[in-house]
C-alpha positions in Angstrom: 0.4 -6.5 -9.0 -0.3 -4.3 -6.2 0.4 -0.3 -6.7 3.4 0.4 -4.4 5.8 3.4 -4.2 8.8 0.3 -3.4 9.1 -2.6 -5.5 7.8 -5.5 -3.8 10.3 -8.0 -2.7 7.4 -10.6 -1.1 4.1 -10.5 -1.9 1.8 -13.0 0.0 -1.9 -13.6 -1.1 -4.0 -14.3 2.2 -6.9 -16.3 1.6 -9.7 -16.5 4.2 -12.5 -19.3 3.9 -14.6 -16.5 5.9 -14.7 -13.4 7.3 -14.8 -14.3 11.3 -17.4 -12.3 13.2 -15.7 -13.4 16.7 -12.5 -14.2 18.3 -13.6 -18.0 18.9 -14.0 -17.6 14.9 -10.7 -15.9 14.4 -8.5 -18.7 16.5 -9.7 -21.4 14.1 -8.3 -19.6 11.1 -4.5 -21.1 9.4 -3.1 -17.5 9.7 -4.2 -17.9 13.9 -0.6 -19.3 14.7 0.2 -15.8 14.4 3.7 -17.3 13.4 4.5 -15.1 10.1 3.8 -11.4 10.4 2.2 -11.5 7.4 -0.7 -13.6 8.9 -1.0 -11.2 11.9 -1.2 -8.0 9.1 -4.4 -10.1 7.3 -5.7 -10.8 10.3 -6.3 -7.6 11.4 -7.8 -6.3 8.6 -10.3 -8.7 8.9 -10.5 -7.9 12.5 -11.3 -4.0 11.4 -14.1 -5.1 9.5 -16.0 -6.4 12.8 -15.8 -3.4 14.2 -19.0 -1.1 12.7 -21.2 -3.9 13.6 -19.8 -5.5 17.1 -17.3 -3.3 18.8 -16.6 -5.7 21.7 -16.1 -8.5 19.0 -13.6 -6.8 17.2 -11.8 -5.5 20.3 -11.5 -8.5 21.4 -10.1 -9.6 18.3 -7.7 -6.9 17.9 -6.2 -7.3 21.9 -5.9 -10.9 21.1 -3.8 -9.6 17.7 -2.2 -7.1 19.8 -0.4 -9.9 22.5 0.8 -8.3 25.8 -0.2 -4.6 24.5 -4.0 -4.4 24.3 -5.7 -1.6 22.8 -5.9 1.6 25.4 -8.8 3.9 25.2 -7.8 6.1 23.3 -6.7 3.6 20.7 -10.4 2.7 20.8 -11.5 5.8 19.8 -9.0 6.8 17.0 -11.1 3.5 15.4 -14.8 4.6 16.2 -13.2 7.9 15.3 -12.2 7.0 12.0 -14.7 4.1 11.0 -17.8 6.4 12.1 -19.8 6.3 9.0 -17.1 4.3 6.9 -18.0 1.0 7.6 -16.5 0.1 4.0 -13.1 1.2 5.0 -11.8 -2.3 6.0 -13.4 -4.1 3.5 -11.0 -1.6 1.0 -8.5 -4.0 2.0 -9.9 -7.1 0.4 -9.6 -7.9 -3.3 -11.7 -6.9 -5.8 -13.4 -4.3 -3.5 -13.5 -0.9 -5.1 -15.3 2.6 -5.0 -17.0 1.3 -7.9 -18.8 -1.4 -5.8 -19.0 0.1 -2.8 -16.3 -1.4 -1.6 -17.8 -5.1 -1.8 -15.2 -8.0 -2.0 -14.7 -10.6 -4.4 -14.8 -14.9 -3.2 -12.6 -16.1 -2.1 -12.0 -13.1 0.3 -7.7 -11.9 -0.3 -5.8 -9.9 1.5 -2.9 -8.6 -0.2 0.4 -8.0 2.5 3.4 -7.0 1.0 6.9 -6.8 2.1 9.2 -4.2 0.2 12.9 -3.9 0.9 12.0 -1.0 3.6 9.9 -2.8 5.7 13.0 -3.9 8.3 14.6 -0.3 7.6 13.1 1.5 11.3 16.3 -0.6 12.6 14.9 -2.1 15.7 15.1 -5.5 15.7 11.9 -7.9 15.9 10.0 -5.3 13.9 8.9 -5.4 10.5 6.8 -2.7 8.5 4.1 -4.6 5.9 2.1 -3.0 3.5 -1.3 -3.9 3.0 -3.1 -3.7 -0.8 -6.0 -1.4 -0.4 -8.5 -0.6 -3.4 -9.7 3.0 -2.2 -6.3 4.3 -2.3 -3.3 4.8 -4.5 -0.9 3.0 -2.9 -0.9 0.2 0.4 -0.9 1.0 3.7 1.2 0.2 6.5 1.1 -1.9 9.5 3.9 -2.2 12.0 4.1 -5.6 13.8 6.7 -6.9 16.8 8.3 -10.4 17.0 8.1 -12.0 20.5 11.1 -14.6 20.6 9.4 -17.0 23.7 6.6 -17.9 21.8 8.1 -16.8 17.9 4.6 -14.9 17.1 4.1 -12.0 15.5 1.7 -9.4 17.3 0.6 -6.0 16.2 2.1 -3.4 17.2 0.6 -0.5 15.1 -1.3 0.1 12.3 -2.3 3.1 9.7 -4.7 0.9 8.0 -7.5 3.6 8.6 -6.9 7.4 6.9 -9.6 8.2 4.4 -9.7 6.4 1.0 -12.3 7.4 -2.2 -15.8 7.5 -1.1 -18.0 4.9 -2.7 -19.7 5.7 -5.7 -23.2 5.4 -4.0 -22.7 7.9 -1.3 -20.4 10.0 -3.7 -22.1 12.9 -5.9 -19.0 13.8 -8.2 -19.6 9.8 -9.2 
């Protein structure tokens, strides 16, 4: 069970067959219909986890996640802003990846979203706040996403997936 400060009242269990390095990759995943939020949540935490080795990969992949909103520029540097030097970050958001391991993810790769009985509680509709499982910090993070009713997807429409988490034990000297 994922630690949460809100009970969990959906709890979905995103398995990936890889991790795709590309949006071509990305678009031939199940969870690339886009149609549950949840998909669109796990999604982009895989699509974080491009970005430390191919920047233009990943923004591509996150504009396509975003829909009609792509990221601005200064969007793009919050992430080389926060992922400088913490390329292990995203991959926190996988299961089984801990400080302990330097944040190396188990196989299958999971991504853990949940939904608690907050998550529609910003009272706009077509939003929904999900809560990603992350195993560097003590309890999930958010990720906003928007409905769009012409084509029923769910796109991202922001995300607080990257504040600090524990270091890794390698690179940490109170280890």
């Amino acid at each position: 069970m994922p630690k949460s400060y809100f009970p969990a009242t959906q709890i979905w269990k995103v398995e990936f067959p890889f991790l795709p390095s590309d949006l071509e990759q990305m678009r031939t995943l199940p969870q690339a219909t886009l149609d549950q939020p949840w998909k669109t949540a796990a999604l982009t935490a895989a699509a974080l986890c491009v970005w430390p080795t191919a920047q233009d990969m990943a923004t591509d992949m996150l504009n396509w996640l975003r829909g009609p909103r792509p990221l601005t520029a200064y969007d793009m540097q919050f992430i080389r802003d926060r992922l400088r030097g913490k390329d292990y970050l995203p991959r926190s958001y996988f299961s089984g990846a801990t400080p302990e391991n330097n944040y190396t993810p188990v196989q299958p790769l999971v991504v853990t979203v949940i939904e608690t009985a907050h998550s529609n509680d910003q009272g706009a509709e077509g939003y929904i706040t999900l809560y990603l499982d992350c195993g560097g910090a003590d309890s999930p993070r958010p990720i906003r996403l928007r409905h769009k009713p012409s084509t029923g997807q769910w796109f991202l429409w922001e995300q607080f997936l990257l504040p600090g988490i524990r270091t890794p034990a390698p690179a940490n000297p109170w280890a």
